[in-house]
C-alpha positions in Angstrom: 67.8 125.6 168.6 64.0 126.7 167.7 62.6 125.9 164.3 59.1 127.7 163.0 57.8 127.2 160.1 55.4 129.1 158.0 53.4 128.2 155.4 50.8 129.2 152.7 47.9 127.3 151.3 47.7 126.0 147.9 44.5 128.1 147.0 47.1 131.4 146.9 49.3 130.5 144.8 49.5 133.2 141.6 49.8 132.1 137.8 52.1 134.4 136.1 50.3 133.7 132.4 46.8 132.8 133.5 45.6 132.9 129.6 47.4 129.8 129.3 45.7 127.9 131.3 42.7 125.6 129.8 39.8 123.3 130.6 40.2 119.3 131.1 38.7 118.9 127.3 39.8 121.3 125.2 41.7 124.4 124.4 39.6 127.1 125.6 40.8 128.8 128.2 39.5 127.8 132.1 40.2 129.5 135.4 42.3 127.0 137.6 39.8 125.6 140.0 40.5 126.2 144.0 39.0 124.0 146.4 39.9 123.4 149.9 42.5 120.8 148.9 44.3 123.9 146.6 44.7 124.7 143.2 43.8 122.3 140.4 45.3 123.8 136.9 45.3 122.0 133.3 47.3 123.5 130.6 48.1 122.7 126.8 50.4 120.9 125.9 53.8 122.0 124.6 53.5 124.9 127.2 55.3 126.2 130.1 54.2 128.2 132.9 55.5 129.8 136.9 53.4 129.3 139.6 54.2 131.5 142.6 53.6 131.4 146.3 53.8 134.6 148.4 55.6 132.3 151.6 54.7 134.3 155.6 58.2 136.0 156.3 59.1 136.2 159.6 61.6 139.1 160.4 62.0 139.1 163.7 61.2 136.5 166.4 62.1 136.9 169.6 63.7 139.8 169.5 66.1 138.0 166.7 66.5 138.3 163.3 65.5 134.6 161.7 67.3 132.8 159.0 66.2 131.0 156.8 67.0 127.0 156.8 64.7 125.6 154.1 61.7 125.5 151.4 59.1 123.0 150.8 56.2 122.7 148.4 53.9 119.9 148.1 51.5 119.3 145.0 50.3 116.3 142.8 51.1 116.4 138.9 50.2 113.8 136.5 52.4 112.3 133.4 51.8 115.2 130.9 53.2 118.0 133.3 56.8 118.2 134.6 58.1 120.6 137.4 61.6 121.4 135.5 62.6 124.2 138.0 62.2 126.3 141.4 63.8 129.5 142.3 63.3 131.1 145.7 63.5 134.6 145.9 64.3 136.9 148.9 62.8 140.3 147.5 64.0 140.3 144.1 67.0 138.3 144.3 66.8 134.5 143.6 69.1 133.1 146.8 68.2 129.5 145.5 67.7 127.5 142.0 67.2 124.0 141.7 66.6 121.9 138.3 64.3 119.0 138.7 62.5 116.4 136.9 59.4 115.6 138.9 56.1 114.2 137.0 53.4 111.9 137.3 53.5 111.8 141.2 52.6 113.2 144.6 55.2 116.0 145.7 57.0 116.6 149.2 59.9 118.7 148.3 61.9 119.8 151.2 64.9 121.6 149.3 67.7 123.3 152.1 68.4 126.8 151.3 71.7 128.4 152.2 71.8 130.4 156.0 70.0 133.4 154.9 69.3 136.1 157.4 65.8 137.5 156.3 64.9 140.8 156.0 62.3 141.1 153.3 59.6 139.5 151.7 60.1 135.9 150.1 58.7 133.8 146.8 58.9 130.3 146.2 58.4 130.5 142.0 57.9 126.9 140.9 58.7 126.2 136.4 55.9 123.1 134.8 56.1 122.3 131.3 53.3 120.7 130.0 53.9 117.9 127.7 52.2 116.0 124.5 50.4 113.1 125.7 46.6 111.3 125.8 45.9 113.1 129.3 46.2 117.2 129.7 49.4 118.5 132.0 47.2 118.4 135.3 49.0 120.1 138.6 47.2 120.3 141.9 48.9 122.8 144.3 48.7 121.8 147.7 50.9 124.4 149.6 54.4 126.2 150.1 56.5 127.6 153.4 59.7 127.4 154.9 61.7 126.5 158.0 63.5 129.3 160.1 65.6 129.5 163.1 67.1 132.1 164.8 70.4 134.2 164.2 
């Protein structure tokens, strides 16, 4: 069976309270930094936030409706920040949720999602909580997509 996948680049993804994020030394409030290697963010501590990436949706391919198979996200996040959660949404509705207690490492998530035929746009929404400590919650967003196959 043919697999695509279809990804997005960690420069896109969207901050849902962007007047929470702040600069590496102090409080004041910072744009996230994108780069070629993605999104660098630093938030206060004792904060949470959703990051979201808009994933390519294919429809139709080959004359076939695609399902979806799985998600993955990479990213790097340091000691003070903790990804605690990821829904995935199809439209509005979240076909997937997944708890999770990811810090102070490099991230290669591959999560499988339940057969879903797709027929509207999808959103991999990804929960940090930045925690006390010496060094400010730090995520790097690298990038998002998914797997599909056909029928």
């Amino acid at each position: 069976m043919a697999q695509y996948e279809f990804w997005t680049h960690g420069v896109n993804v969207q901050i849902e309270y962007p007047d929470r994020i702040v600069g590496i030394t102090g409080n004041k409030h910072a744009e996230p930094r994108r780069s070629g290697w993605g999104t660098l963010i630093y938030q206060k501590e004792n904060t949470t936030n959703w990051f979201h990436f808009a994933i390519p949706t294919p429809v139709i391919i080959n004359n076939q409706e695609a399902t979806l198979r799985f998600i993955r996200f990479r990213a790097e996040i340091n000691e003070t920040a903790r990804i605690d959660r990821i829904h995935f949404r199809h439209d509005n509705r979240i076909i997937l949720s997944r708890e999770f207690n990811i810090t102070n490492c490099s991230v290669d998530e591959t999560i499988q999602s339940p057969k879903t035929i797709i027929r509207r746009s999808l959103a991999l929404c990804v929960h940090i909580s930045f925690l006390p400590g010496d060094a400010r919650g730090m995520v790097i967003f690298k990038g998002a997509g998914g797997g599909f196959g056909l029928g």
